[in-house]
N, C-alpha and C positions, 0 to 999 in steps of 0.2 A: 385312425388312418383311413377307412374304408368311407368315414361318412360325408367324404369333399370338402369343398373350404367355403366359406362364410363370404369372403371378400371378391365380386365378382364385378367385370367391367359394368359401368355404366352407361358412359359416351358412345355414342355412334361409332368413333374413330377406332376407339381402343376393342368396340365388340369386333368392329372389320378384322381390325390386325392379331386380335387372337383367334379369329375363328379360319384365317386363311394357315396361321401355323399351327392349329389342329388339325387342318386337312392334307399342310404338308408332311407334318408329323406321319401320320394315318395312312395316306401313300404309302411312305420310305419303309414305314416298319414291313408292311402288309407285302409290298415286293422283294423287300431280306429276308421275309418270311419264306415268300410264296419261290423263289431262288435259291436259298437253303435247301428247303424240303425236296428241291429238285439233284439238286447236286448229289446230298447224301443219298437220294435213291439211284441214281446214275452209275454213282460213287460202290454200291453194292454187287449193282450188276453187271462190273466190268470185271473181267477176266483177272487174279493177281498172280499171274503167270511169269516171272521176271528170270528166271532161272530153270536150267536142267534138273533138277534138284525139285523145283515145285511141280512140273513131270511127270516125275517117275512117282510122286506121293498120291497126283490123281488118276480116275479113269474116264472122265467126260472126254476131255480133249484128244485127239488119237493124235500119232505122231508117226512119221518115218523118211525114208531117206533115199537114195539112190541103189537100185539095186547094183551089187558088184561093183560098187565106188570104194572111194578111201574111206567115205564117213563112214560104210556099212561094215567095212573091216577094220575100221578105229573103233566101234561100240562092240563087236564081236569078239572080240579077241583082248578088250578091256579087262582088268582086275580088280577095275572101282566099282565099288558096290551100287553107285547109283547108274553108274554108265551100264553094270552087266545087267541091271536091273530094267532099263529102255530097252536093250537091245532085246531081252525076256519078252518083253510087254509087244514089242514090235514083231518079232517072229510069229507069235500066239495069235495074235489078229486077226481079225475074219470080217471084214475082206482085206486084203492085203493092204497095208500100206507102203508097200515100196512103191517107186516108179523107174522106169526106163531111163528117164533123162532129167535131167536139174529142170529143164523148162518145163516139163510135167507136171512135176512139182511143186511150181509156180501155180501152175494155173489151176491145179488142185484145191493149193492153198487159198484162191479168188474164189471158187467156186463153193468152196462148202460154206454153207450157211452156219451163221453164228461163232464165224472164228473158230470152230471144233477141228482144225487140224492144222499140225504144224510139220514143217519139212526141214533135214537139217542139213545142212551144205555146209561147202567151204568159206570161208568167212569172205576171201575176196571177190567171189561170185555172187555169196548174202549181198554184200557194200554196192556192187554193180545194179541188179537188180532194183534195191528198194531205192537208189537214188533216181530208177525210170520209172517206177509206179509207188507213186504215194500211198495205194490203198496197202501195201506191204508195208513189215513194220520187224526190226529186227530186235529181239529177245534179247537179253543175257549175253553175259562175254565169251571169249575163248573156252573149247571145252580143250584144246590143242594146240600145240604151236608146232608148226614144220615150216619149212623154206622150199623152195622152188629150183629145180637142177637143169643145166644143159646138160645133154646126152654128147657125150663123144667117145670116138674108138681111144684103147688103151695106148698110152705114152704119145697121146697126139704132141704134136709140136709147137699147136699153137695155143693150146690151153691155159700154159700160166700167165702168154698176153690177154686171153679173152677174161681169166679171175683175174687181174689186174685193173683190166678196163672196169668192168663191174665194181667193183672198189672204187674204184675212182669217181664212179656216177654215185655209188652209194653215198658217199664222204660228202660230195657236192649239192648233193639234192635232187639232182638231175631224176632218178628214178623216183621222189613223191611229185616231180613237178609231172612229170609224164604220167603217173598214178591217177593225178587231180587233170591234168588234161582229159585224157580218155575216158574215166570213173563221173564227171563232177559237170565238166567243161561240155560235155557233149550231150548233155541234156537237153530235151526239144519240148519239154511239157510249159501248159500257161505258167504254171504256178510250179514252184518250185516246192520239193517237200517239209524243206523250213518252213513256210509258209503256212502250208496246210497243217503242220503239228502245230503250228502258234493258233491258228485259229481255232482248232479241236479243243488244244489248253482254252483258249479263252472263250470257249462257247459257255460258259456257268456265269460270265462276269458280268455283271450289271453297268455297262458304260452312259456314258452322258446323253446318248442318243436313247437310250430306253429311259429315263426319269428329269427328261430335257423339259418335259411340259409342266411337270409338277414346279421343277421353279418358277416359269416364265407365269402359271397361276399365282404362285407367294410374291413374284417380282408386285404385278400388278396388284394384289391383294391390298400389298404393303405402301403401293404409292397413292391406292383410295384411299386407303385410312390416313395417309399425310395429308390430302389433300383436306378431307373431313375434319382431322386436328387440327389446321390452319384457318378453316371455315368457324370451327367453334372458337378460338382461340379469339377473332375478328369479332363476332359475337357477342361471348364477355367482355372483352375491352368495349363494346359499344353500351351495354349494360353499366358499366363501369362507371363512366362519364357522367350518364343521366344520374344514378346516384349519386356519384358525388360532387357533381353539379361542376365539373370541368370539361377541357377541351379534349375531341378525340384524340389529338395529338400527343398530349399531356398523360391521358390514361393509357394511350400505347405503348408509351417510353416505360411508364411504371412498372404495365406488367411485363414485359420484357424484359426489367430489369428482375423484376419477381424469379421469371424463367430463367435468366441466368442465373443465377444466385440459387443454385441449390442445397446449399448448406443450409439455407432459410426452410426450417417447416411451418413458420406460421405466417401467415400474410395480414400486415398491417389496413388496418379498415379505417374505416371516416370516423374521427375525437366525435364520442358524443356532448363532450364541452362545448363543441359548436351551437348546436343545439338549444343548449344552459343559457349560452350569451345571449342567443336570439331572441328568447325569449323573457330575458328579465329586461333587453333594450327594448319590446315590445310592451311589457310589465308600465316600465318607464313612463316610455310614449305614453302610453294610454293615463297614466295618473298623472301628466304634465298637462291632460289633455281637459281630464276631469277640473284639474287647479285653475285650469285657464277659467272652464265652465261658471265654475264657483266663483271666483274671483270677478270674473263679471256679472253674473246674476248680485253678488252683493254689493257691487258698484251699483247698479240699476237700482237696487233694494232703497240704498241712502237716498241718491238721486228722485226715487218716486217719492220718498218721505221730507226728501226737503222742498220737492213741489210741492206738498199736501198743506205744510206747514205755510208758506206763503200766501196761497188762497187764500186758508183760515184770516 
């Protein structure tokens, strides 16, 4: 297995064409290679943060929340173990991580280096947010579920028109259209955050614009080498003729018919009966030639013997 194979190109054409797909070979792997080893090292150093849960298990990342908010007396006043378990981690902290205001917190969260801190908010103030700045990026789902109230004085009068109405927008859609108006619609950035996350996903991908050269080398590698077997092919057909002492036209059609016919492995060569004939019709000649010799030298023979005889 290690010690290579025996059977190696000869021809000009066939060394071109396998030495352009060795080199395209050699590229591809060497780029899946060198693209790999990039990914999975990436792949290691990125944060596997996807949960409250994953959290409260580490201590690199710091986290906190609104001081005197809902979130900060939703983790306070929690019975879940992992929830009283942040809300622990967050009190004990030095330096604090509360903030003043949700936008604090924002820009907390921009500012510390290496992603090391997370803020937790209401989810439809999260949704606001990271649809106006890409470089935000929202975590894990619901830790809560609450709904949103009008204030009104007791036994108001118009209250079971105003939950009616509200029903009525809910049933309709009316309040996700106005949600995605205002949340979605009112976006002013180039690029939108779909965008930027498609690209970040597809930052590891090897596309046609990075390994474009390698083929347009094998494209042409492989049309030298036709042209090469087309040149040699011309060649022996010209070889062909003189041996066998016919028209190029004639040894063209042959071998071409030789080429299609690949079920054929052996190729028919010039009768060396040919050969046989020529040579015993030459045989011939040549002793028709000697008879003639003879035959007239002993004609001459008599001839001088019956002059000799008359003299006398």
């Amino acid at each position: 297995m290690t010690q290579g194979c025996d059977i190696l190109p000869k021809g000009i054409s066939s060394r071109m064409g396998a030495s352009m797909w060795w080199f395209f070979s050699l590229i591809m792997t060497s780029s899946y290679t060198a693209n790999l080893a990039a990914f999975l090292t990436k792949e290691r150093m990125e944060t596997t943060i996807t949960s409250a849960e994953d959290l409260a298990k580490q201590t690199k990342i710091k986290y906190g929340t609104m001081f005197g908010g809902a979130t900060m007396g939703f983790f306070k006043n929690s019975n879940f173990t992992t929830y009283a378990r942040l809300w622990t981690n967050m009190e004990q902290a030095k330096p604090s991580v509360f903030e003043n205001e949700n936008g604090d917190g924002v820009k907390r969260v921009l500012k510390t280096r290496d992603q090391l801190y997370a803020f937790f908010m209401e989810s439809s103030s999260i949704e606001y947010e990271v649809e106006r700045n890409c470089n935000l990026k929202l975590v894990g789902g619901r830790l809560d579920s609450k709904g949103y109230g009008i204030a009104m004085p007791m036994n108001a009068v118009y209250r079971s028109a105003i939950d009616q109405y509200i029903l009525r927008l809910q049933e309709s859609g009316k309040l996700a259209e106005l949600k995605t108006r205002w949340w979605k619609d009112k976006v002013e950035p180039v690029e939108t955050c779909d965008e930027e996350s498609d690209k970040e996903a597809n930052a590891n991908e090897l596309a046609l614009d990075n390994v474009g050269g390698v083929f347009i080398v094998l494209s042409v590698g492989v049309a030298i080498a036709f042209l090469l077997a087309f040149a040699e092919f011309l060649w022996n057909v010209y070889q062909v003729s003189v041996e066998e002492h016919i028209t190029y036209s004639d040894a063209l059609w042959l071998e071409l018919k030789f080429a299609v016919k690949v079920w054929i492995t052996k190729k028919r060569t010039k009768p060396i009966i040919s050969d046989s004939t020529s040579n015993v019709s030459d045989t011939r000649s040549i002793a028709q030639r000697v008879i003639q010799a003879a035959d007239s030298f002993i004609h001459l023979d008599v001839f001088d013997k019956i002059s000799t005889t008359k003299k006398d």
